[in-house]
Steps between C-alpha positions, in 0.01 A plus 500: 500500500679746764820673352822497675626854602831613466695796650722740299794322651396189400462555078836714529651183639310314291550657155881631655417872456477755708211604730481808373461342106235260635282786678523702147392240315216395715359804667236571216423169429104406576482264700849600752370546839637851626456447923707855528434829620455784235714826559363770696649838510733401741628175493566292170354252331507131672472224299484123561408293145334163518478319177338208411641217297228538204614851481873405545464224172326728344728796466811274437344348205400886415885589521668161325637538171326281253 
């Protein structure tokens, strides 16, 4: 079963938080796809986030309060 990727934009809009919130919260996560360019000594750090919808469910139930 193939997983549906979704852009940063997309959960912020989604969840309705910010883009920057969403890319905290998911940056470290295993299983985010990171398709960005690392910083080099001149030019910062570019980052475009794919995440999955396993990984998506998965951190929400992570971060509901029980």
């Amino acid at each position: 079963m193939e997983d549906e990727l979704f852009s940063v934009a997309e959960v912020a809009a989604r969840l309705k938080i910010s883009a920057d919130t969403v890319t905290r919260l998911f940056e470290n996560e295993p299983g985010v796809i990171d398709l960005g360019a690392p910083e080099t000594l001149h030019k910062r750090r570019y980052r475009v986030l794919r995440i999955p919808t396993s990984v998506l469910n998965r951190t929400l139930q992570k971060r509901t309060i029980k």
